[in-house]
KOLZAFI-201881 format. One line per field, with one value per residue (C-alpha): x, y, z; residue number from 0. Coordinates in steps of 0.25 Angstrom, whole numbers, plus 5000, padded with zeros to 4 digits. Example, Ala and Ser with C-alpha at 12.3 -4.5 7.8 and 13.67 -1.06 7.14 Angstrom:
BEGIN
c1 c(5049:5055)
c2 c(4982:4996)
c3 c(5031:5029)
k c(0:1)
end
This chain:
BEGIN
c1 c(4948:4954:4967:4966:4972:4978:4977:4988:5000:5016:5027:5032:5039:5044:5031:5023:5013:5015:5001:4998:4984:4990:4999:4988:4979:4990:4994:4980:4982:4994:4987:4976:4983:4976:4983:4984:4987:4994:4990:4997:4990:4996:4983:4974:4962:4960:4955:4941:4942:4953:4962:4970:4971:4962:4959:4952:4946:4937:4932:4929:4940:4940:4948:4953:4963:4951:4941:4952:4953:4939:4937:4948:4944:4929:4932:4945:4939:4952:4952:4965:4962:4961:4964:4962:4953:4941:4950:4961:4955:4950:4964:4969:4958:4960:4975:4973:4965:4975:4986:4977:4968:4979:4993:4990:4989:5001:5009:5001:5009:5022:5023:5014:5016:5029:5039:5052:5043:5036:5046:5049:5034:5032:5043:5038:5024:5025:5039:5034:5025:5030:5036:5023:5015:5027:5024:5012:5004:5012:5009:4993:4995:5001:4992:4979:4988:4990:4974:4972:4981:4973:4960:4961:4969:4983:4987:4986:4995:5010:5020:5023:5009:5008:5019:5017:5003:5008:5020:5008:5000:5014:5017:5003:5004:5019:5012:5004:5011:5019:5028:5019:5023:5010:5001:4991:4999:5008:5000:4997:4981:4975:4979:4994:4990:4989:4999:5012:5005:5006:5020:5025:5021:5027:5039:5047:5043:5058:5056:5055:5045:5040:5032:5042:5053:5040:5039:5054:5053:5045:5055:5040:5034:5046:5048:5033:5032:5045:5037:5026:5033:5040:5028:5018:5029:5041)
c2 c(5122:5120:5110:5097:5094:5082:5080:5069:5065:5071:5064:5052:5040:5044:5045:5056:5052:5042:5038:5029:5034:5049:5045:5039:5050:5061:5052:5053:5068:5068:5058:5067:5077:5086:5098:5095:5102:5090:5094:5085:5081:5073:5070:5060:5064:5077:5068:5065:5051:5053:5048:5053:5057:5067:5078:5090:5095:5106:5106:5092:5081:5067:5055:5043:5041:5035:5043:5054:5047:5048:5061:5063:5054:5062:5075:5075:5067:5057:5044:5038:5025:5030:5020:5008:4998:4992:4981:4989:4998:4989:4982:4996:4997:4983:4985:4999:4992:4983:4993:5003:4993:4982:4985:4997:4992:4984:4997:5002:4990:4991:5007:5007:4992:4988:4989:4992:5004:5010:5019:5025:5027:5033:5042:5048:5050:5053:5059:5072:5070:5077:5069:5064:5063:5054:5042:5042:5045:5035:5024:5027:5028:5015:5006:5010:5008:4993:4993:4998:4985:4978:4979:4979:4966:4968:4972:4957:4951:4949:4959:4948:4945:4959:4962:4949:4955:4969:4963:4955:4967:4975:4962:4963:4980:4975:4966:4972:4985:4974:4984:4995:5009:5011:5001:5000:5003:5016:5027:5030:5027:5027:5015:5022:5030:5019:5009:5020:5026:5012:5006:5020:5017:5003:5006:5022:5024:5020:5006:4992:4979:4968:4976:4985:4974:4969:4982:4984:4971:4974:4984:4987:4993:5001:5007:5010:5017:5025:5029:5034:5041:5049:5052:5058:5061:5065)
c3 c(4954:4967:4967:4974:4986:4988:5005:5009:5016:5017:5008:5017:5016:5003:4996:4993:5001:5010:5009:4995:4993:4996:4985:4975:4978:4973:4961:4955:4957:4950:4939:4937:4935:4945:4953:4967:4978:4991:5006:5016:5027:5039:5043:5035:5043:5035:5023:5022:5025:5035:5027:5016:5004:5001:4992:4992:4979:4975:4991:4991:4999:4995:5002:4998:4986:4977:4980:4976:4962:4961:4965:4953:4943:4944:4946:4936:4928:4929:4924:4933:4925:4910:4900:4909:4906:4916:4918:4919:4929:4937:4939:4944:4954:4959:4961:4968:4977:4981:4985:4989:5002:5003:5000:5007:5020:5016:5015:5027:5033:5029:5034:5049:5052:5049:5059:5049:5042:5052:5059:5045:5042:5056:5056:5042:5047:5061:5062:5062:5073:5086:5095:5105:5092:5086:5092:5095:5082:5075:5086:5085:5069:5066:5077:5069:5056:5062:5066:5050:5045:5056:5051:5036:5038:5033:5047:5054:5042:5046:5040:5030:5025:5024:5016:5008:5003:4999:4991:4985:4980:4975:4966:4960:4957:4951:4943:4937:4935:4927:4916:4913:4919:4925:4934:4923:4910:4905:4913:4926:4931:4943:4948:4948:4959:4967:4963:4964:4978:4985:4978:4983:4996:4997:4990:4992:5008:5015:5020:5016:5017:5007:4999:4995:4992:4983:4976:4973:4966:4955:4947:4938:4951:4956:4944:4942:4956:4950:4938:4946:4956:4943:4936:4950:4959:4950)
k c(0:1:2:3:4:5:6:7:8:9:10:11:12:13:14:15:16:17:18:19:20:21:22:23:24:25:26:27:28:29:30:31:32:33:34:35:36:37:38:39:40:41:42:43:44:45:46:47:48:49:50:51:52:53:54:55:56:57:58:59:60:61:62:63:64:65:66:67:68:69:70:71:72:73:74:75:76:77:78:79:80:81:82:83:84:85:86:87:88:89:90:91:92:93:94:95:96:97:98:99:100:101:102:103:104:105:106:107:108:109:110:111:112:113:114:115:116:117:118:119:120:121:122:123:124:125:126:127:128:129:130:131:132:133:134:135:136:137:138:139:140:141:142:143:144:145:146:147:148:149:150:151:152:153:154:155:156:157:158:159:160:161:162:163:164:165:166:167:168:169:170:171:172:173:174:175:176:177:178:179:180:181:182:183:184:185:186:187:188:189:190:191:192:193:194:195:196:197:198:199:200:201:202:203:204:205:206:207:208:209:210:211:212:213:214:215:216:217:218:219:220:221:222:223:224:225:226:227:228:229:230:231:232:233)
end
């Protein structure tokens, strides 16, 4: 059997990956079990969807981090969710789907849009650019990043609004966390992959904002991104 490949980005920002949906993707690979074989790309054109990530397996590539889990809950026969309820199940989803097509944009926010962060999320992801390319791929980057916000509606909040809605949806995940070492009870599903990708993302990369400050007060959530980050990344 030929090992996956995991296509996605080069460690930044202090993260793995510092794309949460490349971080979610590889979690599932580690929660499955499955060997795997990371091939950074700089370029998330050379994913199917022109995104990434991706993976390539047994000579097929699927895109998306969900339609990677399917891929690996049919093929591998992995139930991410075992043990859960309908209802159970269902709360996972719902709260996956909030980070993942709102809080996103938040965090999408806070690195391209925000003046105080943007320097140090340039410098990491352009800095290697020769010199012409430098400033100018950065530039064209980020004004169709602010078109993105734009258009799926986060963008024509003010900073404060914004920041408001995303410390909003980390209170909610704290919440419900509540004390139980995993997001929905004493082992890892799923949803895990999700939950530790975005906290990560709002939490380690080396600047501040609200959402941030929200996280760190929720000593149930900072310790749960700590026992994560042990348990997959060691």
């Amino acid at each position: 059997m030929t090992m996956i490949k995991l296509l996605k980005f080069p460690p930044g920002l202090g993260l793995p990956d510092p794309s949460p949906f490349c971080m979610k993707a590889e979690l599932l690979l580690k929660m499955a079990d499955l060997a795997y074989e990371p091939v950074i790309c700089v370029n998330p054109r050379k994913g199917p969807k022109g995104k990434l990530p991706a993976i390539a397996d047994d000579g097929g590539i699927i895109g998306d981090s969900e339609f990677i889990r399917r891929h690996l809950e049919r093929k591998y026969i992995v139930d991410f969710d075992k043990g859960l309820g309908a209802r159970e199940r269902a709360t996972a989803h719902a709260f996956a789907r909030m980070l993942e097509e709102r809080t996103y944009w938040v965090a999408v926010y806070e690195r391209w849009i925000d003046e105080r962060n943007w320097p140090v999320v340039r410098a990491a992801l352009f800095g290697g650019l020769p010199p012409p390319l430098r400033s100018l791929v950065p530039f064209i980057a980020r004004r169709k990043v602010r078109d993105y916000l734009h258009g799926q509606g986060l963008g024509r909040h003010t900073r404060d609004e914004v920041y408001a809605l995303g410390a909003a949806d980390i209170r909610a995940v704290a919440e419900a966390l509540g004390d139980k070492a995993y997001f929905m009870g004493s082992a890892p599903t799923g949803v895990d992959a999700t939950i530790y990708a975005f906290v990560a993302a709002l939490l380690v990369p080396p600047f501040e904002s609200p959402v941030k400050d929200e996280i760190r007060r929720h000593a149930n959530l900072v310790a749960y991104a700590e026992r994560m980050r042990a348990r997959y990344y060691g």
